[in-house]
N, C-alpha and C positions, 0 to 999 in steps of 0.2 A: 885778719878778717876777710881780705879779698880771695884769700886761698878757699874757704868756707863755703862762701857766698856760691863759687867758683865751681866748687864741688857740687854743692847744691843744683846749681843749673845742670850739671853735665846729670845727675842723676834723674834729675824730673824731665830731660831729654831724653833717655834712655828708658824712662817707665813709661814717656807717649811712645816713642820707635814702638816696645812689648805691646802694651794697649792698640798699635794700628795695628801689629801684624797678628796679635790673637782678634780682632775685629778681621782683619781680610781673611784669617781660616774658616772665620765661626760664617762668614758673607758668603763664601767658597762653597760649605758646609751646607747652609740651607740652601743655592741655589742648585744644586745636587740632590738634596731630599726633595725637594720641593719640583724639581724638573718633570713632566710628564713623563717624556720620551725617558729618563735614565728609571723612572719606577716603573716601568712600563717592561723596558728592560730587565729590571731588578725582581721584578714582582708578577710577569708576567703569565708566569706557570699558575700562581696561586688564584691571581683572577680571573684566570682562563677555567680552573677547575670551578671555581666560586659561583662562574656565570652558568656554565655547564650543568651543577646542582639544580640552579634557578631557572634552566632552561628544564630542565628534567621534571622537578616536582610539579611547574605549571601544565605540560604536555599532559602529566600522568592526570590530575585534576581536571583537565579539559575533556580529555579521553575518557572519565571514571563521569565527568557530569554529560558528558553526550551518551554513554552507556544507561543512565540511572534513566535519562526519560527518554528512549526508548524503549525500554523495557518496564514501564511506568505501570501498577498493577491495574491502574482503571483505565487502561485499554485492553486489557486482558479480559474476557470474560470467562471466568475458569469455571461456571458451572457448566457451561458450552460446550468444553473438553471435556467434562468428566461423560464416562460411560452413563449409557442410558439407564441401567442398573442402578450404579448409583445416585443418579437423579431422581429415579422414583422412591429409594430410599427418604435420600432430602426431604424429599416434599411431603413425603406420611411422615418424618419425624415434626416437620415445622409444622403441619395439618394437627397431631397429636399435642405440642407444645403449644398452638394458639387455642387448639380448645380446652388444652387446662389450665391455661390463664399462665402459664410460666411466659411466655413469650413476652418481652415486654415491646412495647412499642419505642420506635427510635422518636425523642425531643428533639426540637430545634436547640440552641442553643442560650437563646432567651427564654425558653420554655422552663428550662432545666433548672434555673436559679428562683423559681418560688415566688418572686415578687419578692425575695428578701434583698435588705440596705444591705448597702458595702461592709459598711460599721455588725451588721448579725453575722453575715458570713464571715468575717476578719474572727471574731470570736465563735462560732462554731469550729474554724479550722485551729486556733490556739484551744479550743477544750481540747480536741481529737490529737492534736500536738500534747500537750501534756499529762493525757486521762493516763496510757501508761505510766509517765514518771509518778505521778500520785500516788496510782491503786499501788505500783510498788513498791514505793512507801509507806504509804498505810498498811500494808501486809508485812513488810517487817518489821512496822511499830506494832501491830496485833502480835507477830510472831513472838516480841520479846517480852511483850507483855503477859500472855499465856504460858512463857517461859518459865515466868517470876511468881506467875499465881503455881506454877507446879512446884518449884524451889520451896514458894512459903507451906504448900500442904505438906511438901514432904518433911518440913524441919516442926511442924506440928504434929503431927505419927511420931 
Protein backbone atom coordinates (compact mmCIF):
# COMPACT_ATOMS: atom_id res chain seq x y z
CA UNK A 1 0.00 0.00 0.00
CA UNK A 2 2.86 2.39 0.73
CA UNK A 3 4.34 1.75 -2.84
CA UNK A 4 0.84 3.14 -4.27
CA UNK A 5 0.28 5.87 -2.11
CA UNK A 6 3.97 6.65 -3.07
CA UNK A 7 3.29 6.60 -6.67
CA UNK A 8 0.32 8.60 -6.25
CA UNK A 9 2.27 11.44 -4.76
CA UNK A 10 5.12 11.34 -7.31
CA UNK A 11 2.39 11.69 -10.03
CA UNK A 12 0.13 14.54 -8.74
CA UNK A 13 3.84 16.18 -8.26
CA UNK A 14 4.61 15.91 -11.62
CA UNK A 15 1.01 16.98 -13.03
CA UNK A 16 1.56 20.38 -10.62
CA UNK A 17 5.51 20.71 -12.16
CA UNK A 18 3.19 20.40 -16.11
CA UNK A 19 0.34 22.66 -14.76
CA UNK A 20 3.33 25.53 -13.55
CA UNK A 21 5.19 25.20 -16.51
CA UNK A 22 2.07 25.39 -19.21
CA UNK A 23 0.91 28.44 -16.72
CA UNK A 24 4.43 30.19 -16.98
CA UNK A 25 4.25 29.71 -21.12
CA UNK A 26 0.48 30.64 -21.31
CA UNK A 27 1.96 34.12 -18.52
CA UNK A 28 4.87 34.32 -21.06
CA UNK A 29 2.36 34.29 -23.91
CA UNK A 30 0.06 36.90 -22.91
CA UNK A 31 2.58 39.20 -21.57
CA UNK A 32 4.02 39.23 -25.41
CA UNK A 33 0.45 39.63 -26.95
CA UNK A 34 -0.49 42.03 -24.67
CA UNK A 35 2.91 44.16 -24.67
CA UNK A 36 2.57 47.63 -26.44
CA UNK A 37 6.01 48.01 -27.72
CA UNK A 38 6.27 44.06 -29.04
CA UNK A 39 2.56 44.82 -31.17
CA UNK A 40 3.75 47.74 -32.07
CA UNK A 41 6.65 45.98 -33.32
CA UNK A 42 4.55 43.26 -34.61
CA UNK A 43 1.81 45.23 -35.97
CA UNK A 44 3.23 48.14 -36.79
CA UNK A 45 2.97 48.38 -40.80
CA UNK A 46 -0.69 47.51 -40.47
CA UNK A 47 -1.53 50.46 -38.15
CA UNK A 48 0.56 52.71 -39.70
CA UNK A 49 -1.44 52.11 -42.99
CA UNK A 50 -4.87 51.87 -40.97
CA UNK A 51 -4.02 55.43 -39.58
CA UNK A 52 -2.92 56.78 -42.98
CA UNK A 53 -6.56 55.57 -44.56
CA UNK A 54 -8.16 57.66 -41.42
CA UNK A 55 -5.82 60.42 -42.00
CA UNK A 56 -6.73 60.45 -45.78
CA UNK A 57 -10.54 60.19 -45.89
CA UNK A 58 -10.92 62.91 -43.04
CA UNK A 59 -8.40 65.51 -45.09
CA UNK A 60 -10.38 64.51 -48.27
CA UNK A 61 -13.94 65.36 -46.40
CA UNK A 62 -12.43 68.39 -44.89
CA UNK A 63 -11.13 69.51 -48.33
CA UNK A 64 -14.62 68.33 -50.25
CA UNK A 65 -16.70 70.56 -47.12
CA UNK A 66 -14.29 73.69 -47.38
CA UNK A 67 -14.90 73.35 -51.19
CA UNK A 68 -19.00 72.86 -51.01
CA UNK A 69 -19.34 76.30 -49.15
CA UNK A 70 -17.32 78.10 -50.97
CA UNK A 71 -18.71 77.49 -53.97
CA UNK A 72 -22.29 77.69 -52.21
CA UNK A 73 -25.03 78.51 -54.96
CA UNK A 74 -26.54 81.39 -52.95
CA UNK A 75 -23.66 83.36 -53.35
CA UNK A 76 -23.70 83.04 -56.67
CA UNK A 77 -25.92 85.10 -58.58
CA UNK A 78 -26.21 83.36 -61.93
CA UNK A 79 -28.76 85.50 -63.56
CA UNK A 80 -25.97 88.32 -63.11
CA UNK A 81 -23.61 86.14 -65.45
CA UNK A 82 -25.78 85.30 -67.78
CA UNK A 83 -25.67 87.43 -71.05
CA UNK A 84 -27.83 90.47 -71.41
CA UNK A 85 -29.74 88.59 -74.15
CA UNK A 86 -30.67 86.10 -72.17
CA UNK A 87 -31.92 88.11 -69.31
CA UNK A 88 -34.21 89.79 -71.37
CA UNK A 89 -35.42 86.56 -72.54
CA UNK A 90 -36.08 85.56 -68.78
CA UNK A 91 -37.89 88.12 -67.96
CA UNK A 92 -40.63 88.23 -71.11
CA UNK A 93 -40.79 84.44 -70.33
CA UNK A 94 -41.71 85.04 -66.55
CA UNK A 95 -43.74 88.51 -67.69
CA UNK A 96 -45.61 85.87 -70.10
CA UNK A 97 -45.98 82.98 -67.34
CA UNK A 98 -47.25 85.61 -64.57
CA UNK A 99 -49.78 86.86 -66.75
CA UNK A 100 -51.17 83.56 -67.63
CA UNK A 101 -51.46 82.50 -64.36
CA UNK A 102 -48.96 79.37 -64.69
CA UNK A 103 -46.55 81.01 -62.57
CA UNK A 104 -47.20 79.98 -59.24
CA UNK A 105 -46.22 81.92 -56.44
CA UNK A 106 -43.52 80.62 -53.82
CA UNK A 107 -45.42 79.46 -50.05
CA UNK A 108 -43.86 79.65 -46.81
CA UNK A 109 -43.71 76.53 -45.52
CA UNK A 110 -46.46 76.73 -43.12
CA UNK A 111 -48.52 78.12 -45.81
CA UNK A 112 -48.09 75.05 -47.85
CA UNK A 113 -49.88 72.38 -45.41
CA UNK A 114 -53.53 73.87 -45.64
CA UNK A 115 -54.22 74.12 -42.11
CA UNK A 116 -54.44 70.28 -42.41
CA UNK A 117 -53.85 67.79 -38.88
CA UNK A 118 -50.95 65.53 -38.77
CA UNK A 119 -53.46 62.60 -38.59
CA UNK A 120 -55.24 64.15 -42.73
CA UNK A 121 -51.95 64.46 -44.12
CA UNK A 122 -50.48 60.91 -42.60
CA UNK A 123 -53.47 59.60 -44.55
CA UNK A 124 -53.39 61.59 -47.79
CA UNK A 125 -49.79 60.37 -48.14
CA UNK A 126 -50.77 56.51 -47.39
CA UNK A 127 -53.79 56.97 -50.14
CA UNK A 128 -51.07 58.32 -52.68
CA UNK A 129 -48.72 55.43 -51.10
CA UNK A 130 -51.16 52.77 -52.02
CA UNK A 131 -53.81 54.31 -54.90
CA UNK A 132 -51.12 52.58 -57.36
CA UNK A 133 -51.09 49.01 -55.63
CA UNK A 134 -55.05 49.13 -55.64
CA UNK A 135 -56.07 50.62 -59.12
CA UNK A 136 -53.47 47.60 -60.08
CA UNK A 137 -55.31 45.38 -58.62
CA UNK A 138 -58.55 46.17 -59.37
CA UNK A 139 -57.43 46.37 -63.23
CA UNK A 140 -56.42 42.76 -63.02
CA UNK A 141 -59.49 41.79 -61.07
CA UNK A 142 -61.44 43.69 -64.00
CA UNK A 143 -59.01 42.12 -66.49
CA UNK A 144 -59.95 38.48 -65.48
CA UNK A 145 -63.16 39.08 -64.97
CA UNK A 146 -63.79 40.40 -68.68
CA UNK A 147 -61.83 37.49 -69.37
CA UNK A 148 -64.47 34.93 -68.14
CA UNK A 149 -67.37 36.94 -69.34
CA UNK A 150 -65.60 36.31 -73.09
CA UNK A 151 -64.75 32.57 -72.31
CA UNK A 152 -68.61 32.21 -71.09
CA UNK A 153 -69.94 34.07 -74.62
CA UNK A 154 -67.75 32.11 -76.54
CA UNK A 155 -68.89 28.47 -75.15
CA UNK A 156 -72.56 29.92 -75.62
CA UNK A 157 -72.06 30.48 -79.89
Amino acid sequence: MGTSTEQARQAVAATRERVEVSADRLQARLHYDLDPRQRLRRDGAKLAAGLAVVVLVGAVYVVRARRRRADAPADQDWIASMPEEWRQNLQELLAEAAASGHLEVPRSRSSRSGGQSLLTKLAFRAARTAAPMVLSAAAARIGRHQGEATRERGAQL
